[in-house]
N, C-alpha and C positions, 0 to 999 in steps of 0.2 A: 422680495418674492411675493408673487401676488397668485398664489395658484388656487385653479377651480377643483381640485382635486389631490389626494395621497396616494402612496404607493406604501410596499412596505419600507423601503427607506426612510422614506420621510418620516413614515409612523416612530420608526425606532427612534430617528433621531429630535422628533418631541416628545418622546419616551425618556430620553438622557437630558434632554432641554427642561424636563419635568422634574426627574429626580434632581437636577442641580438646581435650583430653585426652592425645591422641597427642602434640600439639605442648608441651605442659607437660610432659611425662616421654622426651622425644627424646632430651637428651643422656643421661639414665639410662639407655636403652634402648641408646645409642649403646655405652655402658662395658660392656653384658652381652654383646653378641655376641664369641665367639671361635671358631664355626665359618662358615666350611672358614678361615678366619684372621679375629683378631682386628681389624678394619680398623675399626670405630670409626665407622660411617657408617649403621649398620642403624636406628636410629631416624630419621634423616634422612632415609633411603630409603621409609620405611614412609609419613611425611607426604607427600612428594615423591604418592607412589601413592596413595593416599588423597585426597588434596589434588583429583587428575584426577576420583575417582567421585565428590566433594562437588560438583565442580564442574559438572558433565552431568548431573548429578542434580537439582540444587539449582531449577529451575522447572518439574519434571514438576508435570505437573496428573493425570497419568493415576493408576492402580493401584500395586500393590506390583510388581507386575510389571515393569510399564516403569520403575518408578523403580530398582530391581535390574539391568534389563537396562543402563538409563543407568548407574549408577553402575559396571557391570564393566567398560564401553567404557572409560568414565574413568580406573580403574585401568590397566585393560590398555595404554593410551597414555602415562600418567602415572607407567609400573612404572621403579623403581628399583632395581637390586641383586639378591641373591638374594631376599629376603625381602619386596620390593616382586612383586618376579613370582610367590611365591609366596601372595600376600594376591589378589593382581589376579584367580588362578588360583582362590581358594577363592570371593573374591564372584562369578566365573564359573558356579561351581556351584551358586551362591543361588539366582544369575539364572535359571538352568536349570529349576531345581526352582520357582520361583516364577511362570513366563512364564505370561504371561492371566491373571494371577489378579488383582483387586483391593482383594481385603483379606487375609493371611495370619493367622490361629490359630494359638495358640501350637502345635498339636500340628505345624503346616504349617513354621514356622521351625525347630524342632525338625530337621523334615527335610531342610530348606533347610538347614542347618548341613551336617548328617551328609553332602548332594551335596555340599555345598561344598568340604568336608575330603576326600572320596574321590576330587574332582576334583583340589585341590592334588596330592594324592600321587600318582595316577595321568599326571600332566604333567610328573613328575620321571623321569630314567631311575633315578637312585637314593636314594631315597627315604632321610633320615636321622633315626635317633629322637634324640631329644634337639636341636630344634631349634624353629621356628615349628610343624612340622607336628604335634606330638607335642602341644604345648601345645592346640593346636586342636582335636587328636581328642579329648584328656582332658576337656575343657573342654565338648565339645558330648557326648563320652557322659554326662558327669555330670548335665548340665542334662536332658538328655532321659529319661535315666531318673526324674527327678522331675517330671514332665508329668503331670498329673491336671487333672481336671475344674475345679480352683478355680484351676489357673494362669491365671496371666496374663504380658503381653510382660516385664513387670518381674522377675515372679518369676522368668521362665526367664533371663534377660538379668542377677540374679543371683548364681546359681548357674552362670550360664555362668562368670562373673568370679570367682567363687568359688574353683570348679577352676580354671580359667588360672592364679592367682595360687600353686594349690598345685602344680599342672605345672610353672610355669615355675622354682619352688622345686630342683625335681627333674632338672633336664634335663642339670647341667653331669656328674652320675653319668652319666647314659647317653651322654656323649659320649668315657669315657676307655676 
């Protein structure tokens, strides 16, 4: 599948594409977190929240729209930790940026990201790099600056992973 665009089905079901991923690398994710303390539960957390927006998500018939707004409810009830309220906070900003719409382009997710991330950080009183939110920002500038005519949801989605995987390489430097 090479598509230039989402619906709400699609969303839901990289929403379930998401959590099942997320649930195979929990406890690995679990061993990475050591801020604000090393507690060992930030992958657990993240499914915990995630798990809420698969779930209110998972029989929209509507758009990308309502499938977005569904799925942040679900987080935002289903938030765990810090990391769980900050994911709940970013798909908050998708929802935002995507409300009525029922099919998104990539240039539209693209955007949807960028609200998303400037909604996480702006829900924080203090906002810290080297953490979820930094992987986020890196991850969605990266992707967005290769947004062209021949993207498509795959290519940007990626490159989104792309960067994430080289952010989060990078993060445990900016927390000393």
């Amino acid at each position: 599948m090479n598509s230039r665009e989402i619906g709400g089905a699609g969303f839901a079901a990289m929403l379930r594409g998401g959590l099942a991923f997320l649930k195979s690398q929990a406890d690995r994710i679990n061993e990475l977190n050591v801020f604000p303390i090393p507690d060992g539960d930030t992958g657990d957390n993240m499914v915990s929240t995630l798990s809420g927006g698969v779930r209110l998500a998972a029989d929209c018939t509507g758009g990308i729209g309502e499938a977005a707004e569904l799925a942040a409810e679900g987080m935002l009830l289903g938030a765990r930790g810090n990391s769980g309220v900050i994911l709940s906070q970013m798909f908050s900003g998708i929802a935002k940026s995507v409300r009525g719409k029922t099919y998104a382009d990539v240039s539209d997710i693209a955007r949807a990201f960028k609200e998303g991330t400037s909604f996480a950080y702006s829900s924080l009183t203090t906002p810290v790099e080297g953490t979820i939110l930094t992987v986020m920002r890196l991850a969605g500038e990266y992707a967005a600056a290769r947004v062209s005519a021949e993207s498509t949801v795959e290519s940007y989605f990626a490159d989104y992973e792309r960067e994430a995987q080289s952010a989060l390489e990078g993060t445990p430097a900016l927390l000393r």
